[in-house]
N, C-alpha and C positions, 0 to 999 in steps of 0.2 A: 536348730533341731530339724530333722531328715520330716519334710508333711507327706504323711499316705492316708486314703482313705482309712476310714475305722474299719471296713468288709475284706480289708487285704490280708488283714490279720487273723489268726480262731479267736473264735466267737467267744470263747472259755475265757479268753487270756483279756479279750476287748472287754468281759464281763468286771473281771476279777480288775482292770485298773480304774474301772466306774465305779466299785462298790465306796469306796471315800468320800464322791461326792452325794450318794446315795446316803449312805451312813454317816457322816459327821463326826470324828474321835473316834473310829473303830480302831485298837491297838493294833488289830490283825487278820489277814483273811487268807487264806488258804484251800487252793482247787487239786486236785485229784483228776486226770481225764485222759482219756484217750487217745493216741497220736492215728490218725490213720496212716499216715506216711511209715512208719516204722508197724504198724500192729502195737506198740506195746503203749505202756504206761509213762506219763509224764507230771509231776507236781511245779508249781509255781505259788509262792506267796509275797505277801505286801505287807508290810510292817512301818511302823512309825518309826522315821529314826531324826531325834532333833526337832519335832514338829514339822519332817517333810517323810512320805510316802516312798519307801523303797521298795524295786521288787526284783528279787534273786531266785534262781533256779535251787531246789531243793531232792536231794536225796531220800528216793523210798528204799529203807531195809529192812522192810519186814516179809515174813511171804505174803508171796503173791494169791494165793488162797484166803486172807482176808480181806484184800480190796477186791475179790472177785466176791466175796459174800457183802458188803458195804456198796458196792456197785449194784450189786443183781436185786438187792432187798425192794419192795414195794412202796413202802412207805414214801411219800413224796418228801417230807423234813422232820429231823428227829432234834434236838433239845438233848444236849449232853454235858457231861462231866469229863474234867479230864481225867476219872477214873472209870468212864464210861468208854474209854478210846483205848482198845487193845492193841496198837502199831505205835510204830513208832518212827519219827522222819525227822532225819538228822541231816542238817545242811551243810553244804559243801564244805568241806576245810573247818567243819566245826565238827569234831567228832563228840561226841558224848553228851550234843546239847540239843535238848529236845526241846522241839516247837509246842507240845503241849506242856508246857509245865508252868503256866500261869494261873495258879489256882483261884484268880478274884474272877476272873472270866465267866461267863455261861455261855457256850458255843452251840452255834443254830448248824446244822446238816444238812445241807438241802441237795436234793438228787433232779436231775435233768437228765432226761433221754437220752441217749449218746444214737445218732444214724447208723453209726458205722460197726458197733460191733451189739449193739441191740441189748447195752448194759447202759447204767449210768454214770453221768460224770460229777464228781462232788463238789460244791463249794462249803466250807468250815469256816463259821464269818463269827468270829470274838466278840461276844459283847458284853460291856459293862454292867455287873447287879442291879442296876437302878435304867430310869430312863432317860439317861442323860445323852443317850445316844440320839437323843429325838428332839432337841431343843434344849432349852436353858428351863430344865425340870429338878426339881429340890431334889436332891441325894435319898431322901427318904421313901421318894415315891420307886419300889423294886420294882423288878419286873416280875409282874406277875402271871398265874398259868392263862388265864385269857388274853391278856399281853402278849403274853411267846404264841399264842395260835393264830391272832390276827397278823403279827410279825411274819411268822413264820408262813403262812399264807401268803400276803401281800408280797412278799420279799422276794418267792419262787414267781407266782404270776408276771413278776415285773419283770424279773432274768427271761423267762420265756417270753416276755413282750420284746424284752430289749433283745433278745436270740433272734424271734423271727422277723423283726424288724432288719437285724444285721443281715439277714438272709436274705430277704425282698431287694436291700440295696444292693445287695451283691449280685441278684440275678437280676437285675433291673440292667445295671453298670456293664454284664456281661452281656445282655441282648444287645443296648446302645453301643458299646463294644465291635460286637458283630456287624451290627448295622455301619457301623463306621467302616471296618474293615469291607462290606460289600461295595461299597459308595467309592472306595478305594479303587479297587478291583473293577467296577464298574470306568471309572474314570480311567483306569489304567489299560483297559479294554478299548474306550472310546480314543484316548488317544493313539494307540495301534492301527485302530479304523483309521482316525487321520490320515497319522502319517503315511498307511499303505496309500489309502486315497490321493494325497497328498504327491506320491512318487508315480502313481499312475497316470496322474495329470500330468507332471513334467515330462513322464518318456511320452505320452498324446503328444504335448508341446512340440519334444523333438519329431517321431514321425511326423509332424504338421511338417514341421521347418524343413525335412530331408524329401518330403515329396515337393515343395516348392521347387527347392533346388533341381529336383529331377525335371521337371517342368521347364528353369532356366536352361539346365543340360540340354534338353532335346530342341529350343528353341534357338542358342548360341552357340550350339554344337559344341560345347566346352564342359570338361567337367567340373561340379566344384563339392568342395568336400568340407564339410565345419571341421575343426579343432577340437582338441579335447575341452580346451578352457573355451571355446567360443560355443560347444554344446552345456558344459558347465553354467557359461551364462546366460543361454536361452532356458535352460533348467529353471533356471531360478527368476524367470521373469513374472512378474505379476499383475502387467498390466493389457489392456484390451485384446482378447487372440485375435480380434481381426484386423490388428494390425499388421501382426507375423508376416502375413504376404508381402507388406512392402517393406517392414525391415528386411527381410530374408532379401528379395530384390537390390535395395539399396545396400546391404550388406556385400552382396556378390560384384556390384558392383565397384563398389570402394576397392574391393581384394585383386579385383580383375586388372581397376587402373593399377593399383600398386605393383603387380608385378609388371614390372619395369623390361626384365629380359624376356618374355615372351616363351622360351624355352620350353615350355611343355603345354600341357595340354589340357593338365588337372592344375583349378586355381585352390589353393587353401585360404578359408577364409577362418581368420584367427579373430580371438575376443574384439579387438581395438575396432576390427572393421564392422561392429554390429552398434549400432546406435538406438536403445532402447529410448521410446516414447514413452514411458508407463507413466510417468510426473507429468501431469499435467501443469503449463505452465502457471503461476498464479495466476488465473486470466485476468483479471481484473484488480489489481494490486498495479492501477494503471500505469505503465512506462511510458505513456504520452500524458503531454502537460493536460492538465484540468481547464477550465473556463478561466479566464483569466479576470482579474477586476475590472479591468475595463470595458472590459463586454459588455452591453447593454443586457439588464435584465431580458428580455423579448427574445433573445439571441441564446439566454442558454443552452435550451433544450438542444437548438440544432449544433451548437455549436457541440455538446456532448456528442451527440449522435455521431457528429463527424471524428470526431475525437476514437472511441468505442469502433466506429468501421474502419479507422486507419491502426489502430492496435491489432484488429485481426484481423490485417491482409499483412502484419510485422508475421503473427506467429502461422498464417500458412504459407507464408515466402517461407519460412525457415524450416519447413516440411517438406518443400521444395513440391507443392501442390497449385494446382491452378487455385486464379484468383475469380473462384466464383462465386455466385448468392449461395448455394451451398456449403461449400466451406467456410466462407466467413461466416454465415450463419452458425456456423457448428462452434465457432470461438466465441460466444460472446457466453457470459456466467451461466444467463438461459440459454438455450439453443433458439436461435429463430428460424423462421423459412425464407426463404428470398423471395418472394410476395409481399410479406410483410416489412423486409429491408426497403423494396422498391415503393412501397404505400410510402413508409417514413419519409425515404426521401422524397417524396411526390408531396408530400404533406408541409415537408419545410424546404421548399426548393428557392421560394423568393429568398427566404433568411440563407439558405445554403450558398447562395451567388453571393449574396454580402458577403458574407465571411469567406468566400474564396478570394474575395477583394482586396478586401480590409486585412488578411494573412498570408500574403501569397508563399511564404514560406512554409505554413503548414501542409498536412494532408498529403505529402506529394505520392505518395502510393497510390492513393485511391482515384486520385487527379488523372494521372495517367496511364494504369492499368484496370480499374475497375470499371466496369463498363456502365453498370447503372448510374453510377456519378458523373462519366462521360455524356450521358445520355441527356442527360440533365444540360452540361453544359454545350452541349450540341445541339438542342433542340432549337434556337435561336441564337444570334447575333451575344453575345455575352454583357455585351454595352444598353443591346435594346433590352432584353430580360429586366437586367437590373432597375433600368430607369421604369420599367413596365408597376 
């Protein structure tokens, strides 16, 4: 079965399949009401059929000048006879069989305000002589004229609770509604902002990358020109812009070796020749060995250290950048200053000759091109240091 809120529906029709559990054995109940969609008149009822609750559309044939007199009357609920009901409403494909002709019934009236054409809309709700509709009450107890007024009271009060209650939900569901729909729109707005943002910043990108090259132009006296895919993939880079100047550089340069015949005078520099940095390498996902077990406790720390400075003089060789305290400082997880590289080493410099000793295989980066470590081992005789 199809689940939609109870407020999707009229409120007449949402009334009319509640009256059952309301009433208890009611044989029948039967509304009369308003369409606003069409202006005209609509009946629906609900009948027992087998011990389960059916509910089929029903034909009005009578004139329409009685349900305008039955609608428009003041009374809020009337107690009838079915010789009290002058129309008559014959159901579909049942010609000649009228819905009031159960004569053990007493039918309650009850009239509800209709908004929309400022008459009322009916419900005719069948009930048993006695008060069996109300519990497991002996047949003898009828319903009597104080009975039908409390009924008939409580019955209408309740439909108008349960009316405006439908109503509350329904304009409650239609703010949240709303509100959703803005939250939409809003989102749908911000993402717009992005994205323009977003394309603003790439063509920045590329003017950054076309004035470098102007810059190499007027410096190499040569021209050079990006690519469509090689502006495409500075487009889409998203790592540090102040890099750009030396990819751009080393870019132009790559494009410049490669052309081979010399031939002109404008180099193109296509995708392949741009080498984005934006990944940082894992820095420290060390690719040099760890402290080894045989290391004396005493020895680790420098031996890390060593370990840690020759990792990042690997990843600024391969940026093809001098091998200074600044650079290598710039590679390690934290960034250091080269003060503080130069303290360190200063700090484990007896342990640091041991293990340039004891490893001579290690470190060779740092051994022979990093100066501070040089420094170290220059400062004396290497033999006397050690025994020192």
């Amino acid at each position: 079965m199809k689940r939609i809120f109870s407020f999707s529906e009229n409120p007449i029709l949402f009334i009319l399949q509640m009256l059952p559990s309301l009433l208890p054995g009611i044989e029948k109940a039967v509304t009369v009401f308003h369409i606003a969609e069409s202006s005209g008149i609509k009946s629906e009822q609900i009948l027992k059929d087998n011990g389960e609750y059916v509910q089929e559309s029903i034909l009005v044939s009578d004139n329409p000048s009685v349900f305008n007199r039955l609608r428009t009357e003041k009374s809020p609920y009337s107690w009838l006879r079915k010789e009290d009901l002058p129309f008559e409403i014959k159901p579909k494909e049942r010609v000649q069989l009228e819905i009031f002709n159960e004569l053990s019934n007493n039918i309650l009236l009850i009239r509800i305000p209709n908004a929309f054409d400022a008459q009322n809309d009916l419900f005719l709700i069948y009930f048993n002589h006695d008060l069996s509709n109300f519990g497991t009450i002996h047949p003898d107890k009828i319903l009597s004229t104080d009975n039908k007024t409390i009924i008939g009271h409580f019955l209408r009060n309740s439909i108008l609770a349960l009316i405006q209650n439908h109503q509350n939900d329904k304009d409650l569901f239609a703010t949240l509604n709303e509100n959703t729909r803005s939250m939409i729109r809003e989102r749908n707005l911000l993402k717009d902002e992005l994205e323009l943002t977003k394309k603003k910043y790439q063509e920045g990108v590329i003017r950054l990358c076309n004035s470098y090259l102007v810059d190499l132009s007027k410096n190499n006296k040569i021209t050079y020109r990006f690519s469509d895919e090689a502006l495409q993939k500075i487009r889409d880079y998203t790592g540090d812009i102040g890099n750009l100047r030396s990819i751009t550089t080393q870019a132009a340069r790559y494009a410049e070796t490669m052309n081979l015949e010399g031939t002109t005078d404008t180099v193109l520099i296509s995708d392949f020749h741009i080498v984005l940095d934006e990944k940082k390498d894992p820095r420290y996902k060390e690719s040099l060995p760890q402290a080894v077990g045989e290391v004396p406790v005493k020895y680790n720390k420098a031996f890390l250290l060593l370990d840690k400075l020759e990792n990042a003089a690997l990843h600024v060789k391969a940026k093809n950048k001098l091998l200074t305290g600044a650079n290598i400082g710039n590679e390690f997880p934290t960034p250091v200053s080269p003060p503080a590289i130069t303290d360190a080493l200063k700090k484990h410099r007896q342990k640091i000759l041991y293990l340039f000793h004891e490893y001579p295989g290690r470190w060779g980066i740092i051994r022979n091109e990093f100066r501070p470590v040089q420094n170290i081992l220059n400062t004396k005789p290497f033999n006397e240091q050690l025994s020192a």
